[in-house]
C-alpha positions as CSV (number, residue, x, y, z in Angstrom):
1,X,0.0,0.0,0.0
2,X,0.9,3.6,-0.7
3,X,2.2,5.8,2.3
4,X,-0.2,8.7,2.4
5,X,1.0,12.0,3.3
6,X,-0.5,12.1,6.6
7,X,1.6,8.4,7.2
8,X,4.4,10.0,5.7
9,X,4.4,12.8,8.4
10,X,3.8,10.4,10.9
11,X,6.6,8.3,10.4
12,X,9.3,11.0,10.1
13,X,8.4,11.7,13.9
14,X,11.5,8.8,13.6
15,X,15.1,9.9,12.9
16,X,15.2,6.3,10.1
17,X,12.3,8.0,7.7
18,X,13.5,11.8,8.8
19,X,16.9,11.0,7.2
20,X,14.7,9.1,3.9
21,X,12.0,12.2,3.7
22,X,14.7,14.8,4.5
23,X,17.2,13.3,1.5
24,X,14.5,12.9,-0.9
25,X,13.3,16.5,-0.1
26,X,17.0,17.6,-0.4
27,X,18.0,15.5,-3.5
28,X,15.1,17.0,-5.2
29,X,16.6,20.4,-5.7
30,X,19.9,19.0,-6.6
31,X,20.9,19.3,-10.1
32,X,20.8,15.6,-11.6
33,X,23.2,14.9,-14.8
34,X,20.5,14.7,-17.7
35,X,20.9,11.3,-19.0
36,X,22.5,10.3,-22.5
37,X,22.6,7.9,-24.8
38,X,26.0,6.9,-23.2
39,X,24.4,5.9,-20.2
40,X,22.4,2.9,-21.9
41,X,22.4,0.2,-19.5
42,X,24.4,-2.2,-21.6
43,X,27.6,0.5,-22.0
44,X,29.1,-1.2,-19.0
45,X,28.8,-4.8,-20.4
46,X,32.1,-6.4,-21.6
47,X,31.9,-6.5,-25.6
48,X,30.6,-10.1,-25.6
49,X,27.8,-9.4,-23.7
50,X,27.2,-6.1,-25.6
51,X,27.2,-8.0,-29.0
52,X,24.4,-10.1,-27.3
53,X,21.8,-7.3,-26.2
54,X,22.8,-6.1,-29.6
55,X,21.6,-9.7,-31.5
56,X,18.5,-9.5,-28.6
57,X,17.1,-6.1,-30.0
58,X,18.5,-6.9,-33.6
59,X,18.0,-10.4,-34.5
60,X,15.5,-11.5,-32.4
61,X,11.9,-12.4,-33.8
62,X,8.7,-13.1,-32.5
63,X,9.9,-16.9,-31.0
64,X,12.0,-14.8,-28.3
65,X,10.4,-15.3,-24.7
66,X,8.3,-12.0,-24.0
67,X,8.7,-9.7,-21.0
68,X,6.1,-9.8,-18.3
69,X,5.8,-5.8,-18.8
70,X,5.0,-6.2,-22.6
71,X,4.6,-2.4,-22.1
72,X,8.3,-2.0,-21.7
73,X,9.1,-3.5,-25.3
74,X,6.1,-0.8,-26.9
75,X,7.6,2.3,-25.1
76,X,11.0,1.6,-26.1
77,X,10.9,-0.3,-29.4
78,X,12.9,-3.3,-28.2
79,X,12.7,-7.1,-28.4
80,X,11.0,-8.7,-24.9
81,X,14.1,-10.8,-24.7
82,X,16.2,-7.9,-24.9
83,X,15.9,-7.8,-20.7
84,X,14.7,-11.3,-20.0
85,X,16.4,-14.8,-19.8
86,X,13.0,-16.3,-19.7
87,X,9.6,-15.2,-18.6
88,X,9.5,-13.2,-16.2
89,X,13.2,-13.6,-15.3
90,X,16.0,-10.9,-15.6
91,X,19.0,-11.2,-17.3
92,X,22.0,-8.8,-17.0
93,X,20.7,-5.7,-19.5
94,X,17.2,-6.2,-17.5
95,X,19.0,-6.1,-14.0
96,X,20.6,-2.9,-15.2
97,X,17.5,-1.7,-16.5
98,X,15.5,-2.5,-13.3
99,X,18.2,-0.8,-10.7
100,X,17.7,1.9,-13.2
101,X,14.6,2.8,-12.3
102,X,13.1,1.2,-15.2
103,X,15.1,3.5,-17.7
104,X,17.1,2.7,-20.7
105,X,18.7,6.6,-20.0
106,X,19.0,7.3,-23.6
107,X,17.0,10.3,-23.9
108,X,13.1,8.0,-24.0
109,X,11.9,7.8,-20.4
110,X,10.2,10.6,-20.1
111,X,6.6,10.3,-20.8
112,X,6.6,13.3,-22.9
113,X,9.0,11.8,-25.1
114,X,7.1,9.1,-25.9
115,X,3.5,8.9,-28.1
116,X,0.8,10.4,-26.7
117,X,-1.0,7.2,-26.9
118,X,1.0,5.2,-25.1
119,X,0.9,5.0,-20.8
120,X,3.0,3.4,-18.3
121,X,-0.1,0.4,-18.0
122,X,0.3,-3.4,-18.3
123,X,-1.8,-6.3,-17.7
124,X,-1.4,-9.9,-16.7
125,X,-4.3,-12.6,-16.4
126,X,-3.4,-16.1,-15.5
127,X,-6.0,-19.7,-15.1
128,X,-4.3,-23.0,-14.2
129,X,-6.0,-26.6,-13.4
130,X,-4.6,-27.5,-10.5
131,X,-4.9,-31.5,-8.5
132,X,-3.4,-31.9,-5.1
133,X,-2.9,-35.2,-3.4
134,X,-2.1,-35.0,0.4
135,X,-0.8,-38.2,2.0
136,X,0.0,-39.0,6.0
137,X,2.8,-41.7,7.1
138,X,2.2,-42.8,3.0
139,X,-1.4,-43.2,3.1
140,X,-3.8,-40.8,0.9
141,X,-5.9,-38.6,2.5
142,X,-7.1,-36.2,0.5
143,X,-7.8,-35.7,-3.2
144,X,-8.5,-32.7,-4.6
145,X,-8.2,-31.1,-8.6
146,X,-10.1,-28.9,-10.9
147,X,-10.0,-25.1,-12.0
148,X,-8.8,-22.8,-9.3
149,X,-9.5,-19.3,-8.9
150,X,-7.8,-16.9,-11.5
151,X,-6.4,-13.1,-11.3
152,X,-6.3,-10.1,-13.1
153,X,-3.7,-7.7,-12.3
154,X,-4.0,-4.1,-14.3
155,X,-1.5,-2.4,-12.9
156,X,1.5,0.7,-13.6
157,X,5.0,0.7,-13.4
158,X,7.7,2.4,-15.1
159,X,9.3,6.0,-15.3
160,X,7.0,9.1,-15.9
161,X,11.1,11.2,-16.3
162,X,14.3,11.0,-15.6
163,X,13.7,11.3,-11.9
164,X,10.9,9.5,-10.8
165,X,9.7,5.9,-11.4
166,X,6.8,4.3,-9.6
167,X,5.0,1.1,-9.5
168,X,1.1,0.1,-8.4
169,X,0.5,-3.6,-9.1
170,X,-3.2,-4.8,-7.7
171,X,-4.6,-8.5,-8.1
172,X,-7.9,-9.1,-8.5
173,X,-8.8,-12.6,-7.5
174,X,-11.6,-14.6,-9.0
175,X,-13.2,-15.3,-5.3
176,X,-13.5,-11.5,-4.8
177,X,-9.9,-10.4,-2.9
178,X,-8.2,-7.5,-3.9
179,X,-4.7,-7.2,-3.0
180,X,-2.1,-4.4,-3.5
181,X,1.0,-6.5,-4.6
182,X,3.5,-3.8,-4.3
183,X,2.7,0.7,-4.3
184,X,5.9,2.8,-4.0
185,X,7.2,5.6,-5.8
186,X,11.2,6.1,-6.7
187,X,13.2,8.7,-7.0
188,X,15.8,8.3,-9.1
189,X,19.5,9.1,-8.5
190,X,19.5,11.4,-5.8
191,X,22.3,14.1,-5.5
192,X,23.3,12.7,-9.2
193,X,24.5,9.5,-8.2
194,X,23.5,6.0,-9.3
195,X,24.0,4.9,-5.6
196,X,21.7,6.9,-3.9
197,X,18.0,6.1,-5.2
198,X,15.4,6.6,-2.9
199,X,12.0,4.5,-2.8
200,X,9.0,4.7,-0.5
201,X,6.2,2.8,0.0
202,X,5.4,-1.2,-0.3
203,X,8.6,-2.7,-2.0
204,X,10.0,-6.4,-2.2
205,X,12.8,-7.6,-1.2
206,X,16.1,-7.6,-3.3
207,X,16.2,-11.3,-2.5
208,X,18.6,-14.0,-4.2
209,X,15.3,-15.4,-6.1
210,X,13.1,-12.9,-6.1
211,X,9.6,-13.9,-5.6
212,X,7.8,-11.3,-8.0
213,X,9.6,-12.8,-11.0
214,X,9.9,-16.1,-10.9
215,X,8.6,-19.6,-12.3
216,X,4.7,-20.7,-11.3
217,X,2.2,-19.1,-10.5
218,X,0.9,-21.8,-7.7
219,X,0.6,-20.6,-4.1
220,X,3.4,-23.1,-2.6
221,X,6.2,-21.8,-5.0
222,X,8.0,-20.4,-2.4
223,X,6.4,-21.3,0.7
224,X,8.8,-23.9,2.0
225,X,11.9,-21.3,2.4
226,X,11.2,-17.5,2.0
227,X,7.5,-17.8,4.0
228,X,9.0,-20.0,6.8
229,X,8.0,-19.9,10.1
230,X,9.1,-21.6,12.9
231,X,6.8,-23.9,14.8
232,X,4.3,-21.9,17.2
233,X,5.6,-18.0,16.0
234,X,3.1,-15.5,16.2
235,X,5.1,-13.7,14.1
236,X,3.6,-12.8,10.6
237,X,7.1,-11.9,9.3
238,X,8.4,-13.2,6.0
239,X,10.7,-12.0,3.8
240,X,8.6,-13.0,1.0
241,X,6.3,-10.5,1.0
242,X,6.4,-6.8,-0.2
243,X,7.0,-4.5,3.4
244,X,5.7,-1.1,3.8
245,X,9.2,1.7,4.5
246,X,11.6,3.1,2.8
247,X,14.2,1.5,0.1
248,X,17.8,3.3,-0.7
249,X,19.6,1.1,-2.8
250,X,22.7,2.0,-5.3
251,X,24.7,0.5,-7.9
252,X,27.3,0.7,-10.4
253,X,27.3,1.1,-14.5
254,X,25.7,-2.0,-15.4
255,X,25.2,-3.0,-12.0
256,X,27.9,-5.6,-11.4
257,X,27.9,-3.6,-7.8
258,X,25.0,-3.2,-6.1
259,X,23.5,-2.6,-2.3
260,X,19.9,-1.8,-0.8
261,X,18.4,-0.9,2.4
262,X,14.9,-1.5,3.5
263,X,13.8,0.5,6.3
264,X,10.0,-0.6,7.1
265,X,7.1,-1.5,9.4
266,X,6.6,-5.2,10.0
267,X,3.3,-5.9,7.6
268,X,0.6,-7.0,9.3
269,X,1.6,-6.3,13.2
270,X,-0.5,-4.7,15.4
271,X,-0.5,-1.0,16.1
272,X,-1.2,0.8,19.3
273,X,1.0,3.0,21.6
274,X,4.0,3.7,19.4
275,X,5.4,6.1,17.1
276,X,7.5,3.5,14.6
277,X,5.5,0.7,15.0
278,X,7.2,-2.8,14.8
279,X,10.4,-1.4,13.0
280,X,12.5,-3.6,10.5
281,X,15.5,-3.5,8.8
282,X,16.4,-5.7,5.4
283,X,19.8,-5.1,3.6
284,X,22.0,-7.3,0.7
285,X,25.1,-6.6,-1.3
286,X,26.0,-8.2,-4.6
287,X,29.1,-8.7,-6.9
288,X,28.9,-10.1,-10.5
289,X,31.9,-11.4,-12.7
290,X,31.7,-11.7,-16.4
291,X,33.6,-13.9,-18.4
292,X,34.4,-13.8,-21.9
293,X,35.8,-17.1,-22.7
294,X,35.2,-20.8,-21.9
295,X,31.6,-22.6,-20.4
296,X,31.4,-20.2,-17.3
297,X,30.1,-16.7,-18.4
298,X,29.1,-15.1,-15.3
299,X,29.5,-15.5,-11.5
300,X,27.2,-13.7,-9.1
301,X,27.2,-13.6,-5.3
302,X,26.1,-11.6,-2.6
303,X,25.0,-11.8,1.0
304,X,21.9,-10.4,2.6
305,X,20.5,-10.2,6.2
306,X,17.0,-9.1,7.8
307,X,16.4,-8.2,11.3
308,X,12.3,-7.3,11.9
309,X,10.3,-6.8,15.2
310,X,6.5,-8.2,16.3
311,X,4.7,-7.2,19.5
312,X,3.6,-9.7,22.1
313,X,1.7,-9.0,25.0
314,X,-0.9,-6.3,25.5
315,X,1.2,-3.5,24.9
316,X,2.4,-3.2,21.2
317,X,5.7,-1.4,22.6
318,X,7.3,-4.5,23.8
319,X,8.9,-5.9,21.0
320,X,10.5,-9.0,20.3
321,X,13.2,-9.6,16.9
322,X,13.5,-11.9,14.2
323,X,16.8,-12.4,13.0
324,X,17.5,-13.3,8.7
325,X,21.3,-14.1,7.6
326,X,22.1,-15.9,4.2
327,X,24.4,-16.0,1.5
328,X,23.6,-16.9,-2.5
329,X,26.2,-17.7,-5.8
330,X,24.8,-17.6,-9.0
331,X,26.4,-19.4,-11.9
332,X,25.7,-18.6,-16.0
333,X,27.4,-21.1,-17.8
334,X,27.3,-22.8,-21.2
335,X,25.6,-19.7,-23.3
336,X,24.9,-16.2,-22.9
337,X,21.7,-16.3,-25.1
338,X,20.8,-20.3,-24.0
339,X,22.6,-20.5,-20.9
340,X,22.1,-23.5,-18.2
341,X,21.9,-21.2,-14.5
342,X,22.3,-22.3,-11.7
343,X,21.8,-20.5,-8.3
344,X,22.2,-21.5,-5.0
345,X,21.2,-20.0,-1.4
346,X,21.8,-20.6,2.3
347,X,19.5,-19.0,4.8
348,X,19.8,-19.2,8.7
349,X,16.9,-17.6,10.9
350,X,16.4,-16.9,15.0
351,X,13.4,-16.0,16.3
352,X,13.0,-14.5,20.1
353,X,11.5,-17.1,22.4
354,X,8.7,-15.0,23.4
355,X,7.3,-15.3,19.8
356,X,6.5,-18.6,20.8
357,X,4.0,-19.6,23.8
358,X,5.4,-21.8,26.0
359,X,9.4,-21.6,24.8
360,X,11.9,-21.9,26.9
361,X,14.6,-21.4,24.7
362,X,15.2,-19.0,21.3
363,X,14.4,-21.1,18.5
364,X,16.9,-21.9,15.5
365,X,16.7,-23.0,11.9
366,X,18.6,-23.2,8.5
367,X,17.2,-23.6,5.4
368,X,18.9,-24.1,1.7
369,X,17.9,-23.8,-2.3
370,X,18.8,-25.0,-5.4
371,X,17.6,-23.8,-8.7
372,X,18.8,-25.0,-12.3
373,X,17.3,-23.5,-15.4
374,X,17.5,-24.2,-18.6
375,X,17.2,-22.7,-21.9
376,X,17.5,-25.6,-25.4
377,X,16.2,-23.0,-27.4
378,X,13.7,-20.0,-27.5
379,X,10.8,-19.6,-25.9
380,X,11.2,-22.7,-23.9
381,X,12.9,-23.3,-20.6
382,X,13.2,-26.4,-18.3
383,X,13.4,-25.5,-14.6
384,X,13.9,-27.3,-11.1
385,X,14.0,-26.0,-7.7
386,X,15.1,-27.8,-4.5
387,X,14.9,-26.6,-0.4
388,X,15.3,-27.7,2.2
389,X,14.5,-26.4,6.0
390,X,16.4,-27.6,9.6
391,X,15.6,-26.8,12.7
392,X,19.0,-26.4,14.7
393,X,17.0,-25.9,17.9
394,X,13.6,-26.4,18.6
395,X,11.5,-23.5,20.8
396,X,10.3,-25.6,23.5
397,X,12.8,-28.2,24.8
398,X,11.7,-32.2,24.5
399,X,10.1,-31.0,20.7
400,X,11.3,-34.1,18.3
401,X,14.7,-32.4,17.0
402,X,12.8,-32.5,13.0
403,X,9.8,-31.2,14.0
404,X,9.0,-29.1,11.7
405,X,11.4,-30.0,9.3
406,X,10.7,-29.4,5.1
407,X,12.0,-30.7,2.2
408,X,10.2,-29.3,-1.6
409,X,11.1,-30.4,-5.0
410,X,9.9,-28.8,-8.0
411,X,10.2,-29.1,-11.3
412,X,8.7,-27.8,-14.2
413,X,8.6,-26.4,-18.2
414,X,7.3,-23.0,-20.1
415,X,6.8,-22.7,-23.4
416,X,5.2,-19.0,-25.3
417,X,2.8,-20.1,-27.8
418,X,2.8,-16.0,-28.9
419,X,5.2,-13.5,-28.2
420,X,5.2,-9.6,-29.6
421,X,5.6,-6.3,-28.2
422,X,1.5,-6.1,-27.7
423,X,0.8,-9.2,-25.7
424,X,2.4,-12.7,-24.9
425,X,0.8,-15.9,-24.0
426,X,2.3,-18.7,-22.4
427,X,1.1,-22.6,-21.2
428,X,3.5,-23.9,-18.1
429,X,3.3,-27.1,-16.4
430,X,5.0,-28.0,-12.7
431,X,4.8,-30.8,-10.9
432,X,6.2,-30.0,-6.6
433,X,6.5,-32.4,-3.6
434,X,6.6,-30.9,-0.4
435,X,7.3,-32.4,3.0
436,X,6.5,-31.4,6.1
437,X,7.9,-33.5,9.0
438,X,6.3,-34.7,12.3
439,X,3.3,-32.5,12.0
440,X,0.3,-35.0,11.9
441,X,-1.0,-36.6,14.5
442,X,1.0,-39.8,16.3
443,X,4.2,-37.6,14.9
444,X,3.6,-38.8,11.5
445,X,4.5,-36.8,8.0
446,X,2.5,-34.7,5.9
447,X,3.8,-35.1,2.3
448,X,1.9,-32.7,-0.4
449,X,1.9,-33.7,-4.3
450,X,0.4,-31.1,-6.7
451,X,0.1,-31.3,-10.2
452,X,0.1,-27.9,-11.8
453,X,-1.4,-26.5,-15.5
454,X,-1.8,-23.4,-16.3
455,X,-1.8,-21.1,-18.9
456,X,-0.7,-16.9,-18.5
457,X,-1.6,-14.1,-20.3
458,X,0.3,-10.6,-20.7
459,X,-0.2,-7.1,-22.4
């Protein structure tokens, strides 16, 4: 959700969003370098990988995997593929592009540049047939399959100038919810510098494998590591979902070097008797490597960390932490075009004990992923994802040490059936497993098997 101005006011009663509201206030009258055409986000790119956004935006025709923003490719006369490895993933140019505020910086961002037919609007409708099979200590207990509800999302998101970018994404579900994905507004290189861009409102998380652009549609695609919670929280932290604050985040020409900060209010905690209710703090750093020679063509890693608060008690003041540490290495090998990507990620997470009634002790977990993707040829891609989730230590002592415990495998294909700059349309089909130890009654496993079909749906 948007901060209103009233909220806005509110929160800079805190010296955190003082400092963010005071810099974007002061950054505002600072004289910004106009962007030029020498600032296109693929200048920094080492020739080989030049010559391949040059043979994306060239060469490429209408079997090229299509953007999820379709829009993106009609504002600025590009090939989808041009910032995607597959839908709706980024490659390198579309990192750049993204850190950019959405700007290729060559003169065509601002809206008055552009026809004045064409607005910073997109949409995306998705349908899937979906069957779930539930088993306990290997026996079937449930059956379930058919058409499940559907969503619309008409949303914005782009750059309206040089300055300012923005982005207002709601779903409309089938079964009558409305959500508000993500709201925030972004201004763009503050005091003239790529490492000072200031964003406020409800913004994801930089994460390793980000959430918003990944493979599947189905609710459990990321449930097993980036929605954990440990057994008996109260907590309604995740790192997973979109958290209302302030973002600064930075990089360098073509963003091999890049930070951000989150600043925000825990989503979802109650609110009474305090000023900067259930403050958070989320944070990662990056470094990429290209190669020009030989099967590996780019190394990526980075670490990140979270630390957020929830209330317990009748008094929303007393606080309690969450603690979010983890490292990730991404690998491009094989192809820059038709590359075979692997990345992997280690998370470790603490919760206080008072988060949990009846602990006696603070409760400790790691957790791990695996992705491989796989491109044969345009527009299809092969991927699999494994995690897996560990309690260290469990929250109250004589718990069964895997209590708790999850393993998830996934694997699955996408194919575009049509792809052009107006609209694409794609069929995918995953098959996940997902494990959940010592949860049923008599200690037993709960092991979920769901077969997924759908079909997506983007202009």
């Amino acid at each position: 959700m948007l901060l209103t101005l009233k909220e806005a006011s509110m929160a800079a009663g805190s010296p955190s969003m003082a400092v963010a509201w005071w810099s974007l206030l002061i950054g505002s009258v600072v004289v910004v370098t106009p962007a030029h055409a020498t600032d296109h986000p693929a200048r920094a790119l080492p020739p080989h990988a030049r010559a391949v956004v040059g043979a994306y935006e060239a060469n490429v025709n209408t079997h090229a995997l299509a953007a999820a923003i379709p829009a993106f490719a009609r504002k600025y006369g590009m090939k989808c593929s041009a910032c995607h490895l597959a839908v709706p993933v980024l490659n390198q140019f579309g990192q750049a592009f993204k850190d950019n505020g959405y700007r290729m910086k060559n003169g065509t961002d601002d809206l008055r540049a552009n026809e004045p037919a064409y607005w910073p609007l997109f949409g995306w409708l998705w349908k899937n047939y979906e069957v779930d099979v539930q088993r306990v200590a290997g026996q079937t207990v449930q059956e379930q399959g058919g058409i499940s509800n559907g969503a619309f999302v008409l949303g914005g998101l782009g750059s309206i100038g040089d300055k300012v970018s923005f982005r207002f994404v709601p779903i409309i579900y089938e079964d009558g919810n409305t959500i508000v994905d993500h709201g925030w507004i972004r201004y763009n290189q503050a005091f003239g510098s790529d490492w000072f861009n200031i964003k406020v409102g409800s913004a994801e998380f930089d994460l390793p494998i980000n959430p918003g652009r990944e493979y599947n549609m189905g609710a459990s695609r990321f449930a097993a590591l980036y929605a954990y919670s440990v057994p008996g929280s109260v907590s309604r932290f995740s790192v997973l979902f979109p958290q209302p604050g302030v973002e600064i985040m930075g990089h360098d020409l073509g963003s091999r070097n890049r930070y951000s900060v989150n600043l925000f209010n825990t989503g979802g905690a109650p609110r009474a008797h305090c000023v900067l209710c259930s403050p958070g703090i989320f944070g990662r750093v990056t470094h990429r490597q290209e190669f020009a020679t030989g099967f590996l063509r780019a190394v990526k890693v980075g670490v990140f960390g979270a630390y957020a608060t929830w209330p317990v008690g009748p008094d929303t003041s007393d606080l309690k932490g969450q603690r979010r540490l983890g490292g990730d290495l991404e690998l491009w090998m094989g192809s820059d075009v038709l590359p075979l990507r692997a990345t992997l990620m280690g998370m470790t997470g603490r919760d206080d004990r008072a988060l949990v009634t009846g602990a006696t002790q603070d409760p400790k977990y790691n957790a791990g992923m695996l992705q491989l993707e796989y491109l044969p040829k345009l527009p299809l891609v092969f991927y699999g994802r494994l995690q897996v989730i560990r309690n260290q230590r469990q929250a109250v002592v004589g718990s069964p040490d895997d209590f708790g415990d999850q393993d998830f495998q996934l694997i699955g294909v996408r194919h575009a059936l049509e792809l052009n700059s107006r609209f694409a349309w794609l069929l995918e089909l995953t098959y996940w497993r997902w494990t959940i130890k010592r949860v049923a009654p008599g200690g037993a496993n709960v092991t979920n098997h769901t077969v997924w079909l759908g079909t997506h749906l983007d202009f």
